[in-house]
C-alpha positions in Angstrom: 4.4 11.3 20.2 6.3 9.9 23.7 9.4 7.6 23.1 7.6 4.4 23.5 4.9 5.2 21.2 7.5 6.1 18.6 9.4 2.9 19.0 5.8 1.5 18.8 5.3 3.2 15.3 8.9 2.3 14.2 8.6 -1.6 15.0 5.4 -1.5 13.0 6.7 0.2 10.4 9.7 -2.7 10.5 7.2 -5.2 10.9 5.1 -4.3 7.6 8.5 -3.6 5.6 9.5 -7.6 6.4 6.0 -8.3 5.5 6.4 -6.8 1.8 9.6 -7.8 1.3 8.0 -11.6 1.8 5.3 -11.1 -0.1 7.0 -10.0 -3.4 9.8 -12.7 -2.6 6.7 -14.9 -2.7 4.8 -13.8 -5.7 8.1 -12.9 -7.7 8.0 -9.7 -8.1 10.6 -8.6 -5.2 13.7 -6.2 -6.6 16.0 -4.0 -4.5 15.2 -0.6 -6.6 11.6 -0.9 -5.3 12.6 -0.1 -1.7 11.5 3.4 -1.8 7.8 2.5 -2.5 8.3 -0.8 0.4 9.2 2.2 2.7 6.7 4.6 1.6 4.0 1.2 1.9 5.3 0.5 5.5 4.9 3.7 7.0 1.3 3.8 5.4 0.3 0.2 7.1 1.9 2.0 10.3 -0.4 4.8 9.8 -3.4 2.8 9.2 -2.8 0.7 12.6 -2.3 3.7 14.8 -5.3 5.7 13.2 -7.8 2.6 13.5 -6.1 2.5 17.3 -7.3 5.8 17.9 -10.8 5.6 16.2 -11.6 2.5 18.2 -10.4 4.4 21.4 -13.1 7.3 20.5 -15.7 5.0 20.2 -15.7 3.8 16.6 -18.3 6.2 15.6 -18.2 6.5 11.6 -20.7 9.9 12.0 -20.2 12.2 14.8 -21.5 15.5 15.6 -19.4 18.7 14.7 -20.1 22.1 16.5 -18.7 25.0 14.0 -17.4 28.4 15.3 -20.9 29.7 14.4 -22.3 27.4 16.9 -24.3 25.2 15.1 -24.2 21.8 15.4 -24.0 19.2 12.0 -23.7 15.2 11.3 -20.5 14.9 9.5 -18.4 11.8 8.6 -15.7 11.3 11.8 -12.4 12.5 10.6 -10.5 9.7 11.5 -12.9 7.6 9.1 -12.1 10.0 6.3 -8.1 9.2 7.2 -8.7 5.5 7.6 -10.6 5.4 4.1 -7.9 7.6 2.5 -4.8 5.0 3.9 -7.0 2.1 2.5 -7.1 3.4 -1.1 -3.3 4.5 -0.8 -2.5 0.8 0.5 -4.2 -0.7 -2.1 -2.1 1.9 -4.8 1.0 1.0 -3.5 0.2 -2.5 -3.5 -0.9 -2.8 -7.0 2.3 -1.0 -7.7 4.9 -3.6 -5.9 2.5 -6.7 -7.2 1.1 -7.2 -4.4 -2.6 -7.6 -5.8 -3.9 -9.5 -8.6 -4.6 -6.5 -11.1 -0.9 -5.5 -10.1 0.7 -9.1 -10.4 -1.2 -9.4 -13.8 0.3 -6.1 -15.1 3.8 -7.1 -14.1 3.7 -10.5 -15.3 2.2 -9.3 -18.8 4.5 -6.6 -19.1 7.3 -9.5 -18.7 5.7 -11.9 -20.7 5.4 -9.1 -23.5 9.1 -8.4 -23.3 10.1 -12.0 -23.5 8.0 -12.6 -26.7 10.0 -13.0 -29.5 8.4 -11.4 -33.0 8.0 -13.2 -36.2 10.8 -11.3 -37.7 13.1 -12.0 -35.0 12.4 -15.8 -35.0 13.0 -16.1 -38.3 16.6 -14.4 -38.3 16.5 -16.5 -35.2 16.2 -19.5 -37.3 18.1 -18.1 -40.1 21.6 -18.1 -38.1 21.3 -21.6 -36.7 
């Protein structure tokens, strides 16, 4: 990778760690300790926009033909297909994992719902000391 390409990858990266850090701000579910999984989410995005860069550039072909070192040739999915589909699933992890989707908001805001619930035991000592 050249310099500017890097810087390229790097501003993207910054870009999409802005971009998460909003979102959870927006949906509620933004908290410091989570930075290590923003990161981790930002560099993935990155990832995904150079990859789909460079399968577009090689013509966008989803099958391609592969010559092995025995000579024959075979259909087989494009590699950088395989990549692009493996980055989607990952993004789509580490999104349910910050909130960022609705199975992921639901499981946060259910786990802090359950928290907050106060048991029948503990609302009546509740009521008991007042």
């Amino acid at each position: 990778m050249g310099g500017e390409t890097l810087d390229a990858y790097k501003k993207a990266e910054m870009r999409y760690k802005k971009q998460i850090i909003n979102k959870m701000k927006q949906v509620g579910t933004y908290n410091a300790s989570f930075m290590y999984t923003i990161n981790t989410l930002a560099k993935v995005l990155a990832d995904y926009e150079k990859t789909i860069n460079l399968f577009e550039r090689s013509g966008g072909q989803v099958i391609v033909k592969h010559t092995n070192k025995s000579g024959a040739t075979n259909i087989v999915k494009n590699p950088l297909y395989q990549a692009i589909e493996k980055q989607r699933d990952d993004i789509i992890a580490y999104s349910r994992e910050l909130g960022l989707t609705p199975a992921g908001l639901k499981r946060i805001q259910d786990k802090d719902n359950t928290s907050k619930k106060e048991s029948r035991l503990e609302r009546v000592l509740h009521e008991l000391t007042i």
